[in-house]
N, C-alpha and C positions, 0 to 999 in steps of 0.2 A: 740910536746914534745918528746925526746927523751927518747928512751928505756932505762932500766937500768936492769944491770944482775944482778937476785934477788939473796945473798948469797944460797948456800947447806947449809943446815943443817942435823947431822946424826940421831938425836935426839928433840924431843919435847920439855925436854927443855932447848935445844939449843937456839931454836929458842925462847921460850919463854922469855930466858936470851937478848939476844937480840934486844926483842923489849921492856924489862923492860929499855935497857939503851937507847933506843932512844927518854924516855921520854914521851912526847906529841903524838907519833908516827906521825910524820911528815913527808910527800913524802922528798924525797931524790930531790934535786936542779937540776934542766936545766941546759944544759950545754952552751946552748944559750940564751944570754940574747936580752929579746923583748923589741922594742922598745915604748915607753911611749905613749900615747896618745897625739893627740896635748888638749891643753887647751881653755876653751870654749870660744867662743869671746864675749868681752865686760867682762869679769868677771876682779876683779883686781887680777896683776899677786903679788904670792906670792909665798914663796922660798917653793921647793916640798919638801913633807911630805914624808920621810924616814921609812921605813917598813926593820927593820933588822929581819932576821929569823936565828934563834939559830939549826940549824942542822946539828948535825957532825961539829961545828965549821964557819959553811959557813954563811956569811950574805950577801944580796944584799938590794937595794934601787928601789922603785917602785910610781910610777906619780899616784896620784888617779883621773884627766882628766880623761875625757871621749870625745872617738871620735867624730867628729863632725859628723852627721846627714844628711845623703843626702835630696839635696834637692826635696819638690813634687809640684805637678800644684796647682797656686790656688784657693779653689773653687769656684765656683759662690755663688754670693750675695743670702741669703735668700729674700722669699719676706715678705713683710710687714703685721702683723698679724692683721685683724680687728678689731679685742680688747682690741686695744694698745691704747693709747693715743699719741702724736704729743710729748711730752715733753720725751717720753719714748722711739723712734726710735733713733737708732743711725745709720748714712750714715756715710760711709767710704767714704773718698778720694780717688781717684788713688794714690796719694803717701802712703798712709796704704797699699795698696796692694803690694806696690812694696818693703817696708821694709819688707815683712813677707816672703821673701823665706827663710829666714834660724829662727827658732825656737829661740824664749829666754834660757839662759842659766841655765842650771838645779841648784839648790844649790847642797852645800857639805851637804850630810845628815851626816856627822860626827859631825864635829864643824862648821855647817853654824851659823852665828851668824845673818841670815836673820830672820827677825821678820813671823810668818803665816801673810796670805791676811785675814783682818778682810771681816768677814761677812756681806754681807747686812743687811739693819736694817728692823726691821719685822714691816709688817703693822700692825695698831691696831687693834684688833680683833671688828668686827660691832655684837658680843655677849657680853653683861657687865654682865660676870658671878663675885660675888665675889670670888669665889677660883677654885682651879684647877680640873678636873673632873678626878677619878680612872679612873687608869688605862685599867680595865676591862667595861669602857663606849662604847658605838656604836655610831659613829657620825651619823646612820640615824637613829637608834631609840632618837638619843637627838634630832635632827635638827624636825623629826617627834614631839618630845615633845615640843618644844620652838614652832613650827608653830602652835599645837593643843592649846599648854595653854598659852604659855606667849602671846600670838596674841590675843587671843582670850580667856581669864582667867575667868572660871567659878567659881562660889559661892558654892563649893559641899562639903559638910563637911565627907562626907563618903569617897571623892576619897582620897588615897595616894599617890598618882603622881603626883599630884598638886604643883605647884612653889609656890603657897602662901603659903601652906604649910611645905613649908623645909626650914631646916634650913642649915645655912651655915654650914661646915666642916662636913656634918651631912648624911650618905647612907640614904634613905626611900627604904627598903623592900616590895614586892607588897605582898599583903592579903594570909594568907594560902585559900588555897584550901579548900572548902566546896562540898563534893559531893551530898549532900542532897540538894541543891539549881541547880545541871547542870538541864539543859533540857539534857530529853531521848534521846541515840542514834535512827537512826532511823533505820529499821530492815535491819537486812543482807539480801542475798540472799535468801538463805537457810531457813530463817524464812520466809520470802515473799511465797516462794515454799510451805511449810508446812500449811500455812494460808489457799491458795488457796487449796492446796488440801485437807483440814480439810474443805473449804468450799463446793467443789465439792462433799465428801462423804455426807454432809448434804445433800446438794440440791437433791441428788438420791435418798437417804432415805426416803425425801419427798416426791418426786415422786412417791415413790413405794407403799409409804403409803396413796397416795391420791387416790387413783385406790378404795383402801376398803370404802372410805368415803361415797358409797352411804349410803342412809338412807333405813335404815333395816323396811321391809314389814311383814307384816304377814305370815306365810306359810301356801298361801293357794292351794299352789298345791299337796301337800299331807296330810294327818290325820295328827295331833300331835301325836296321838300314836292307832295303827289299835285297836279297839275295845273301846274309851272312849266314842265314841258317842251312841253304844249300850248300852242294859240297859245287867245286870249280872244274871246269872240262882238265882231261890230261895236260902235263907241259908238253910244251914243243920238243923234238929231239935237237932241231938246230940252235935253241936255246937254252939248257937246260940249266942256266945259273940264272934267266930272266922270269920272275913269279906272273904268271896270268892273271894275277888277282887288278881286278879295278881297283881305281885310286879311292874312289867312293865309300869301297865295303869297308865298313868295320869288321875288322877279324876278331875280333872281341867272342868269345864264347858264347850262345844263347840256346841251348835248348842240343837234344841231340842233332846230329848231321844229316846231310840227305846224301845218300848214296851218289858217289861219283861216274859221272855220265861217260860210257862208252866211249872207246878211242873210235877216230873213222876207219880207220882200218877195217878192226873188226866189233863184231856185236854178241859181248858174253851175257847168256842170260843168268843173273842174279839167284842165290838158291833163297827160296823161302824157311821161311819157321817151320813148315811142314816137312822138307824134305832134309834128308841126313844131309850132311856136310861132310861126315865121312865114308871110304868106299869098306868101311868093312861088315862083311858081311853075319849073318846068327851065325856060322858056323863056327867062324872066328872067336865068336867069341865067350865069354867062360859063362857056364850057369851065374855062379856066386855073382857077377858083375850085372845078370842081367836085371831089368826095372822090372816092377810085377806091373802086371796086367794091367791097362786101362778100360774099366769100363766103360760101355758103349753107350748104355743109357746115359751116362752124363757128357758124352763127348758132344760138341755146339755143334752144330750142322753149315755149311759156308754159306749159308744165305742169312743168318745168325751171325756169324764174324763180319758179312757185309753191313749189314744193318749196325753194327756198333760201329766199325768202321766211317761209314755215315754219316752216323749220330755228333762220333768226334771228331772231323772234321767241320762239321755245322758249327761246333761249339766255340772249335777254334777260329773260324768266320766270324762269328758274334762279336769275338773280342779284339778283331781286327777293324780297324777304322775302312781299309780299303777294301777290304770285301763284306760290310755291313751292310744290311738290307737299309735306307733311310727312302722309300721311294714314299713311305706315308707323312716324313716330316715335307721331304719335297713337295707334294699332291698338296700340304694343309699350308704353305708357302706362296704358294702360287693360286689361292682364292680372294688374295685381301691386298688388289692396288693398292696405291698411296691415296687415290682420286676416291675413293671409296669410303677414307676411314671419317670419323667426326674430328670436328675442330678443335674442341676441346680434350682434352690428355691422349692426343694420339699414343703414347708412347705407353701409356695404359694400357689401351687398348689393344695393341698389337701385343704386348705382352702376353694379355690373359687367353687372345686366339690363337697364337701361334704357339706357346709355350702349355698352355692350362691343358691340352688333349693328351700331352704325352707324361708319365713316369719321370722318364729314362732323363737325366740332364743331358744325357749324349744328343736325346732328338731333339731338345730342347735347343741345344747351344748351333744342332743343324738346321732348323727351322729359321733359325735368325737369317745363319749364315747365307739361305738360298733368299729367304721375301730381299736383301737385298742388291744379290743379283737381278732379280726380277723388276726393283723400284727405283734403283738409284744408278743412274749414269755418271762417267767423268768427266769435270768439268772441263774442256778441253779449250773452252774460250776464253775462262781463264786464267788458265792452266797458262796457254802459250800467250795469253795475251798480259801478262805478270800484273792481273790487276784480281787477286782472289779474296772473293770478301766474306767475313769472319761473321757465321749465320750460328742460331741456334738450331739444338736437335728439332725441333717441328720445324723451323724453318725449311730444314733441311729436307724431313721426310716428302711435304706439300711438294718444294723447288722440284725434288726429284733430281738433282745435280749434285755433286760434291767433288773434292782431289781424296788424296787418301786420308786426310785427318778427319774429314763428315765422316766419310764410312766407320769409323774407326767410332769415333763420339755414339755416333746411333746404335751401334751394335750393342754398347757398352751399355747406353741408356736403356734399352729393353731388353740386355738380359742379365742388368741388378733390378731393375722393374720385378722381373720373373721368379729374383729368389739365384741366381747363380753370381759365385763371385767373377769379376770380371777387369780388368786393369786396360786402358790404354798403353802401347808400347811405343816409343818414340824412339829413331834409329836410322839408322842406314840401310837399303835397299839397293838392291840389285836390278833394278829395273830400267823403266825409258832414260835414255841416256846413259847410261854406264857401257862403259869401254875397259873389258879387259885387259890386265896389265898384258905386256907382251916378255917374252922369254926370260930376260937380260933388264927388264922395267921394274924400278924401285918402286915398291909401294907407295901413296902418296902420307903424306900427315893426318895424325885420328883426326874425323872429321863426321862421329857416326849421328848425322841430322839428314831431314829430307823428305824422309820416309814414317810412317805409321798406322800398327797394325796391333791386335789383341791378344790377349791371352783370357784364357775362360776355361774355370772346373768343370769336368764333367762327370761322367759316373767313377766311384770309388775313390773321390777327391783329385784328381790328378788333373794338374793345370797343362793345357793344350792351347800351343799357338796356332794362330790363324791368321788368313790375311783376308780379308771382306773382299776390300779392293781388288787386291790383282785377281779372285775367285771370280770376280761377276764380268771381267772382260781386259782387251790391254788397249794399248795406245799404239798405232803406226801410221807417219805420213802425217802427222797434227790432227788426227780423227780418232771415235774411238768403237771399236769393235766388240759388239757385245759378245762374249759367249764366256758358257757356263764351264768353271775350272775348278770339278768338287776335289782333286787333288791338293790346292789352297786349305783344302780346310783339313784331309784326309792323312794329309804328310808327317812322319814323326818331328818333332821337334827337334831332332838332328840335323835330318836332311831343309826343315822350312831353314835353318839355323846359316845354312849354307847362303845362303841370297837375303839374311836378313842381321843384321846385329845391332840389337839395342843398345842403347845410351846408359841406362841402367844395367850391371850384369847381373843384379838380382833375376832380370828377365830371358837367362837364356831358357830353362829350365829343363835343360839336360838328363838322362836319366842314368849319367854316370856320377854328374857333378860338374865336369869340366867347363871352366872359364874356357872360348877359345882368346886369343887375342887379335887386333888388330890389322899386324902385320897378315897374320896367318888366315884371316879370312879373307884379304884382300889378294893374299896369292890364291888361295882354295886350291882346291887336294888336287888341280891342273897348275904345271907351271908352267904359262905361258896361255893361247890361245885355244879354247876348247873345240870342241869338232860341236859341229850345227845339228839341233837336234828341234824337228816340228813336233806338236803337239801331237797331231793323227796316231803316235805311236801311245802314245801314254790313254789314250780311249780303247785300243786294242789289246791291253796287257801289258807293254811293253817296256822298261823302267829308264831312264834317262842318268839315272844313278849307276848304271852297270856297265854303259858303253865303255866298250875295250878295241880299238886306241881312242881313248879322252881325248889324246890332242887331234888340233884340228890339220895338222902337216905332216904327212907322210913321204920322208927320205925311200926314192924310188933306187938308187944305185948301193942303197947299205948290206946288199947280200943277203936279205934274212928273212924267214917267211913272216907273214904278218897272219895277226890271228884275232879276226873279227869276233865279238862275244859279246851276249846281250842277255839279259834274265828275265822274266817276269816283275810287277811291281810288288807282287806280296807270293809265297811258297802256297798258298790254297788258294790264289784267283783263278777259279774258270771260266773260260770265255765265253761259253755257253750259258753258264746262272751267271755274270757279273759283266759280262760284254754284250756285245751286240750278234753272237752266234759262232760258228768255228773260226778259228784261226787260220791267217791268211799264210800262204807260204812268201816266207822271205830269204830275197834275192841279192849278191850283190851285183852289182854293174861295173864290170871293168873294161878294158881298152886295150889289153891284149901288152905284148913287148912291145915297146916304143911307140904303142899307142896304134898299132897297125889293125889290130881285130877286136873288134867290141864284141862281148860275152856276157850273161848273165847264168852266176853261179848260185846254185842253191844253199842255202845252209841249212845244217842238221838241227834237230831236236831231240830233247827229252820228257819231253814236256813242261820243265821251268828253263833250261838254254837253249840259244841258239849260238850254232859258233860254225865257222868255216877255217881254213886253213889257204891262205895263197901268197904264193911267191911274190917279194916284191918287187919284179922285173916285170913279173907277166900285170900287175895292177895297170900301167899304163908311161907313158912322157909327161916331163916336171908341166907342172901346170896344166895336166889336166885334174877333172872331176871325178871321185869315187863316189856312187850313192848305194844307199840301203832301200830296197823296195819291195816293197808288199804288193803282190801280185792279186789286183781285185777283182779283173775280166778273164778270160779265158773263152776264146772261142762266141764272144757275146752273151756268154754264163756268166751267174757269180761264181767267182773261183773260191767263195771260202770254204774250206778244208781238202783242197785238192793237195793232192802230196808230190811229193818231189818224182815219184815213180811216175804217175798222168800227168805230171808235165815234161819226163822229158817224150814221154810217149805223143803228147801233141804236138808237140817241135820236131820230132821226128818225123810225122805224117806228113810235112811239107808247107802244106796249106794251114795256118795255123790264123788268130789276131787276139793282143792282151793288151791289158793296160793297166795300170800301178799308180801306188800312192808311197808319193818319197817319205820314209822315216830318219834319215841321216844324210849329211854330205862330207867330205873328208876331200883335202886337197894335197895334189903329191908335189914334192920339191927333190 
């Protein structure tokens, strides 16, 4: 096509003017005219179709042919499909092949007055639907529905998809959705996970609670409570509707009585099995009635009845915790520091040395209880410093420090190492910080945390609490004081019960059965303020469970004698095999009427009480002090076993000097 030189224009609308007159805007004409196409062959020739164009005056005339088509190779024959039938192939000739190098001739799509090539004709469909399926149908879900039901057409008056059921020109809807008829998904992951581990926390639980399920024995390895099997001193005459008994003892039955201890007055001696009870004499009495003859040769000789004597007394020691010999589990406790043991499975190891030498679970569960008196201090720094940080058992044994829940962990840890069953108890204690309620003081709300201490089988299965902790020393002043307090471990389960209540009451393990409750441990069998009781007494025999007045306030103007009384910790402790050698004589210390003359009175024994009797005018003026004292010097001697007779005989002589260890203090109002 030849160029054409587009007019100047000086202005916009110049040119607008311009192409408003050229109409159509139509190209501007060639200057050469192209030659026509030849015409298609075989087509009939008719006179060419005239195309005038109006532009600027210029017309020309234009062939609507189309060139002919170069020729291509021809292609090779398909092959023959196997799913044709013999009527439906068609073979070409060679001479078909040789007419087709040049193409049919195209029609005029303007005015061809060539009819379309009708269509084949459609096979009859081998479905005799009566009418047409929507549009929005699925040929596999219908082809799906024609093979399911028209082949095979059930009788089901519920389905709606059923062919016997539709009608012609007619959609069938499938059923709303009922979610109240699905079957349950079936659980995720995530619930799967949860299951298992909701079943895993069970199964440990159980575990842990199957360990307690022995069946609970009697505890007979200690008193149920030190002085119920003794009988109690005389009552007072000024009292005779007030019971002497401490608040402590269990009056519960246990075994026969012990003979009741002589009034002060006077002193009847008791008749033995040997001697008649009655005064009548052989003459009195009738042939027919008398016994026949004992012979002599089998009669036991008394050095014979002593020795059995002896024997059962020993026997009955054995099965008492408090007077049980443990000086070889102590001795085998006290060779194996912490600094000493290896790195690797302390808690092994301590097990197999402490526990492996003895039988008996008893020395076994003692052994524990002393190595950690011996290794483990309380953490008192951060104890008071409320910064306590949560270590493992070896951590623990190496530190050498812990509050009461280490002690409690370690104990546990070497003696299920060892073969005995054992439980950590978690609970409330009577310990650093606790304040007595006062007289008139409501208990406060349950609140039994704080504290924790163990329980462990010993011999004949019988679960026995224990406290590590408070056993190996206490706390006074934000320090901590070591000393050894085998009473902790020695104590019936009654009495530890009294200063301890777990959070579990599976753990009291009582040898009656009794739950206590809450309220009633919180008052304890003192109501009000109990009287001050040091330790020095309970190393000497002395029981802290029998002190009689419990309370700590003694009404000086109430008219009535008061009547001091104390027992031994166990009816077979002697203080010569289970103490430190004779027993001290005890004193009390009073202040005379209105506090004018200070006296110390002796008190009597039986060899399990001590008791004295005094007016409460002559104790002393409100606010002053009553103490209990054991008399240790005499004269710059040990006073132990001096008797009430050599001491007043050395008070008498003029010139005298002693000096005492306070077991009690008691204040008067």
């Amino acid at each position: 096509m030849a160029e054409v030189e587009e007019p100047k224009f000086n202005s916009l609308a110049d040119r607008i003017a311009a192409l408003n007159r050229q109409k159509n805007f139509s190209t501007p004409p060639t200057t050469t005219k192209r030659p026509p196409p030849p015409p298609p062959p075989g087509a009939a020739k008719s006179a060419p179709k005239t195309a005038t164009l109006e532009a600027n005056g210029i017309t020309s005339t234009q062939s609507p042919s189309l060139p002919a088509r170069p020729q291509k190779r021809n292609p090779p024959s398909l092959p023959q499909r196997t799913n044709t039938s013999r009527s439906e192939v068609i073979v070409e000739s060679p001479s078909t092949f040789a007419n087709r190098d040049a193409p049919p001739p195209l029609p005029d799509r303007r005015n061809s007055s060539q009819p379309s090539p009708a269509l084949p004709t459609r096979r009859p469909s081998a479905q005799p639907f009566p009418s047409r399926r929507g549009s929005n149908s699925s040929e596999v879900s219908h082809i799906s529905t024609v093979s399911s039901l028209s082949l095979n057409p059930v009788s089901s008056r519920t389905s709606t998809t059923s062919v016997e059921t539709a009608q012609p020109g007619r959609r069938v809807l499938a059923p709303t959705l009922d979610l109240a008829k699905l079957p349950p998904l079936p659980p995720s992951r995530k619930e799967r996970e949860a299951r298992e581990a909701q079943a895993a926390r069970e199964n440990a639980e159980r575990e842990a609670t199957e360990v307690v399920k022995a069946p609970l024995l009697s505890v007979r390895s200690a008193p149920v409570v030190p002085g119920s099997r003794p009988g109690l001193p005389p009552r007072l005459p000024s009292r005779p509707g007030a019971s002497p008994t401490p608040s402590y003892v269990d009056e519960s039955p246990s075994g026969a009585s012990r003979r009741l201890p002589p009034p002060p007055s006077a002193y009847v001696r008791p008749t033995t099995t040997f001697e008649s009870r009655t005064n009548t004499s052989p003459a009195s009495r009738s042939r027919d009635d008398a016994p026949p003859p004992v012979p002599l040769a089998s009669r036991p000789t008394f050095a014979q009845i002593d020795a059995v004597t002896v024997r059962a007394s020993a026997n009955q020691a054995d099965c008492c915790l408090i007077c049980r010999d443990f000086s070889a589990p102590d001795h085998v406790a006290a060779q194996y520091p912490n600094h000493s043991l290896p790195r690797h499975d302390p808690v092994g190891y301590l097990a197999n040395v402490l526990c492996g030498p003895f039988p008996s679970a008893t020395d076994k569960a003692r052994a524990i209880f002393t190595w950690c008196h011996h290794n483990i201090a309380y953490n008192v720094e951060e104890f008071f410093g409320k910064c306590i940080k949560g270590r493992s058992v070896d951590e623990t044994i190496f530190h050498g420090k812990a509050v009461c829940q280490g002690y409690a962990e370690v104990y546990q840890a070497i003696a299920q190492r060892a073969g005995l069953q054992c439980v950590v108890v978690g609970g409330h204690g009577k310990g650093y910080g606790y304040t007595p309620l006062t007289k008139n003081e409501p208990p406060p709300p349950r609140n039994p945390t704080g504290h924790a201490w163990n329980a462990v089988t010993i011999d004949n299965g019988e679960w026995k609490l224990l406290d590590a902790c408070w056993g190996a020393g206490s706390v006074g002043n934000q320090q901590y004081h070591k000393q050894f307090k085998p009473q902790m471990f020695c104590l019936s389960n009654e009495l530890i019960g009294l200063k301890h209540f777990p959070q579990d009451e599976r753990y009291f393990f009582r040898s009656d059965g009794r739950i206590p409750t809450w309220e009633e441990y919180m008052i304890g069998p003192v109501r009000g303020e109990k009287a001050e009781f040091y330790g020095t007494a309970t190393d000497e025999g002395v029981s802290e469970f029998t002190f009689t007045p419990a309370e700590k306030h003694i009404p000086v103007y109430s008219g009535e004698v008061v009547r001091f009384q104390f027992g031994k910790v166990c009816e077979h402790w002697q203080p010569e095999r289970h103490g430190k050698g004779k027993p001290y004589l005890l004193l009390m210390k009073i202040h005379g009427v209105d506090g004018r003359k200070e006296d110390l009175v002796p008190l009597q024994t039986d060899g399990f009480w001590w008791w004295t009797d005094i007016s409460a005018r002559d104790l002393g003026a409100p606010g002053q002090t009553v103490f209990l004292y054991a008399l240790t010097t005499l004269n710059n001697k040990d006073a132990r076993g001096v008797t009430k007779e050599e001491y007043y005989r050395a008070k008498g002589s003029g010139g005298y000097s002693m000096s005492w260890a306070i077991y009690a203090k008691w204040e008067l109002v």
